[in-house]
C-alpha positions as a Markdown table, in Angstrom:
| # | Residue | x | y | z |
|---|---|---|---|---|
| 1 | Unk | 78.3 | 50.3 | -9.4 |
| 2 | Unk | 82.0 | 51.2 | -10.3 |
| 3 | Unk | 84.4 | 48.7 | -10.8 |
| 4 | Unk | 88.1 | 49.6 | -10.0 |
| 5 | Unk | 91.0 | 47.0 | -10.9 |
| 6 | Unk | 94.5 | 47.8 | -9.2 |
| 7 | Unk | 97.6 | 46.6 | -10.8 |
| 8 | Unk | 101.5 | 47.3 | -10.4 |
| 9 | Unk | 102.2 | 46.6 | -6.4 |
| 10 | Unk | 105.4 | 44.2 | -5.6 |
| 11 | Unk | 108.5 | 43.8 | -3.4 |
| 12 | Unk | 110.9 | 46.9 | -4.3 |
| 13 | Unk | 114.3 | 47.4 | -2.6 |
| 14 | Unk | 114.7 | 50.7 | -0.2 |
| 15 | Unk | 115.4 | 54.0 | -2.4 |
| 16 | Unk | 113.5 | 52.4 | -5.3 |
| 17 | Unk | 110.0 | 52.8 | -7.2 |
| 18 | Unk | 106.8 | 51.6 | -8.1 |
| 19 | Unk | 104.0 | 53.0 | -10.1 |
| 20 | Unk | 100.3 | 51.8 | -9.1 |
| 21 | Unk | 97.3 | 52.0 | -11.9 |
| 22 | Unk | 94.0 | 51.8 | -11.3 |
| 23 | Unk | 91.1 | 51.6 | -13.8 |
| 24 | Unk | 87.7 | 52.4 | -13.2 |
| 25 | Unk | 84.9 | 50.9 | -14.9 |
| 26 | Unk | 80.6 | 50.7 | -14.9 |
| 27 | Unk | 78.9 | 53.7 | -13.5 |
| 28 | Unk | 81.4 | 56.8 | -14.0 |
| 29 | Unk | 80.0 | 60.0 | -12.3 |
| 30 | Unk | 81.2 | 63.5 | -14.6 |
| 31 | Unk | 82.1 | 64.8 | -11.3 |
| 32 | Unk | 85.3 | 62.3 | -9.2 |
| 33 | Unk | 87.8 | 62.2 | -7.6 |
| 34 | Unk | 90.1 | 59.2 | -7.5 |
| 35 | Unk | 92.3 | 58.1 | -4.5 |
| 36 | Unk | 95.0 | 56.1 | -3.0 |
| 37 | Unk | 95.1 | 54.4 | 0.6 |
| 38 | Unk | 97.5 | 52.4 | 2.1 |
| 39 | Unk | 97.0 | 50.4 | 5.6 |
| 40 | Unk | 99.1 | 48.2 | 7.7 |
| 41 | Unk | 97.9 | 45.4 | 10.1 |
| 42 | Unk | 96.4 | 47.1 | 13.1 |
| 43 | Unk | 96.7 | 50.6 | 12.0 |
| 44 | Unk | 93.6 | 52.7 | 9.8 |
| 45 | Unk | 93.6 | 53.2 | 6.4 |
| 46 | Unk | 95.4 | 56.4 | 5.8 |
| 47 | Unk | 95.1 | 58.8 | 3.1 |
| 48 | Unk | 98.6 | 58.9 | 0.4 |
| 49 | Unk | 97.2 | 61.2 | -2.6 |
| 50 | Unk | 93.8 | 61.9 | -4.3 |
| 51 | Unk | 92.8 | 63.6 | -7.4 |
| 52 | Unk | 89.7 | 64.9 | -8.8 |
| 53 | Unk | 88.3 | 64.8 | -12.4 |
| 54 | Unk | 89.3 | 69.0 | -12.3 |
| 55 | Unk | 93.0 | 67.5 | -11.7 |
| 56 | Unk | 93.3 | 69.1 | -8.4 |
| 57 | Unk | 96.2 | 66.8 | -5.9 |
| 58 | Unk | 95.7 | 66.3 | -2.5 |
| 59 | Unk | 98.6 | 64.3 | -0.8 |
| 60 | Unk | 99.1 | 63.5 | 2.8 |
| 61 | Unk | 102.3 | 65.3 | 4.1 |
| 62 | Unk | 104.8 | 62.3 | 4.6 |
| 63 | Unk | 104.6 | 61.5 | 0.8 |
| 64 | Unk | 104.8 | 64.7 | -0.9 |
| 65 | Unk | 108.4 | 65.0 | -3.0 |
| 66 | Unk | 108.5 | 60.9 | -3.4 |
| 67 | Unk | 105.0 | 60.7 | -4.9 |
| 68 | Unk | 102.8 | 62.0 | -7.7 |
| 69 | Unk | 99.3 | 60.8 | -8.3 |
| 70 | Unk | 98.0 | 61.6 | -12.0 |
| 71 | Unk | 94.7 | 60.6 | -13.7 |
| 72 | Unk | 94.4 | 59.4 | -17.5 |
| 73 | Unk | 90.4 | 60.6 | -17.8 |
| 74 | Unk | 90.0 | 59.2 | -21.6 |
| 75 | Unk | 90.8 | 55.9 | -19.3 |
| 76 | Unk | 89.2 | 56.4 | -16.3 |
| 77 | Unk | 92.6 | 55.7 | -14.4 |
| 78 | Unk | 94.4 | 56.8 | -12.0 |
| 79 | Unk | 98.6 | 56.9 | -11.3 |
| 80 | Unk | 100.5 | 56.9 | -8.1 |
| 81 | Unk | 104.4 | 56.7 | -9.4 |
| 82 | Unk | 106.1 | 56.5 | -5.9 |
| 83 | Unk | 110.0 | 56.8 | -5.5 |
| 84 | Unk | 112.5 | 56.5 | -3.3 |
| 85 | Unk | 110.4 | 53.9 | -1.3 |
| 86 | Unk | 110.8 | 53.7 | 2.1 |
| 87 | Unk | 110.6 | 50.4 | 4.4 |
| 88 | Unk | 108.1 | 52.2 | 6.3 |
| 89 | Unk | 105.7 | 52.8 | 2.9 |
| 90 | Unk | 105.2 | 49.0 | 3.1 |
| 91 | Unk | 101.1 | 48.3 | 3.6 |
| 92 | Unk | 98.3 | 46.9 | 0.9 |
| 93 | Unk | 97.5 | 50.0 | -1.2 |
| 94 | Unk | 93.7 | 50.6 | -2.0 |
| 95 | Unk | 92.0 | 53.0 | -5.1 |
| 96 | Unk | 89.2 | 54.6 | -3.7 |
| 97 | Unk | 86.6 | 56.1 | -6.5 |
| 98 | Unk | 84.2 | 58.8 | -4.8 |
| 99 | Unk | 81.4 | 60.1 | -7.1 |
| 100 | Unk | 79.2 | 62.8 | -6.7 |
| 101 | Unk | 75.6 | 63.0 | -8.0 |
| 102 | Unk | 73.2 | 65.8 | -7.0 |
| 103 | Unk | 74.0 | 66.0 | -2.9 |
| 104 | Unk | 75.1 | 62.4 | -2.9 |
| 105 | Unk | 78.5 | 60.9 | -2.6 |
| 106 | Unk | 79.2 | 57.1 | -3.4 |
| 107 | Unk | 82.8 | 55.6 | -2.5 |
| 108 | Unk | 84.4 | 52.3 | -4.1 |
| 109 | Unk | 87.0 | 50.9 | -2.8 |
| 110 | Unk | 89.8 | 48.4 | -5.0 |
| 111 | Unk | 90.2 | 44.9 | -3.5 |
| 112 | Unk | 94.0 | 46.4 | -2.6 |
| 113 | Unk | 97.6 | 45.4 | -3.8 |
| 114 | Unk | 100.5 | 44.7 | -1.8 |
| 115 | Unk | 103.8 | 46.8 | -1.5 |
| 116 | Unk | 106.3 | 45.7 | 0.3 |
| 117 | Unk | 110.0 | 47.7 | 0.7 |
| 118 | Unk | 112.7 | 45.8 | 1.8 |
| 119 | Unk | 115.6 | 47.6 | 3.3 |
């Protein structure tokens, strides 16, 4: 089992930022890749960034330029420093944690933390 403990969500005023952490603990797989989600009531989760344990970035289209996603592996942690917030970025943000062993993938999701943008 991994373990994954969110921190740094809030209420932030329109144009300014936030930086999520999320540390992963128990079962760590060599090969990862660490994520953020976001979802708001009635919509799916949607993908905002991912990274893997190589420190490839992935990030879904509508953040790229306001946010960066970096990974502390000595800490099994992942960053998402996210600026000029938007109203519309407001949703509960989730860490995913996927780890590969052999064929196999296993995903952990966070228990999520709230962001809210006011405008």
């Amino acid at each position: 089992q991994v373990q994954l403990v969110e921190s740094g969500g809030g209420l932030v005023e329109a144009g300014g930022s936030l930086r999520l952490s999320c540390a992963a603990s128990g079962r760590i797989f060599s090969i990862n890749a660490m994520g953020w989600y976001r979802q708001v009531p009635g919509k799916q989760r949607e993908l905002v960034a991912n990274i893997n344990s190589g420190g490839n970035t992935n990030y879904a289209d509508s953040m790229k330029g306001r946010f960066t996603i970096s990974r502390d592996n000595a800490k099994n942690t992942v960053y998402l420093q996210m600026n000029s917030l938007k109203p519309e970025d407001t949703a509960v943000y989730y860490c995913k944690y996927r780890g590969w062993d052999r064929a196999a993938a296993y995903d952990y999701w966070g228990q999520g933390t709230q962001v809210t943008v006011s405008s």
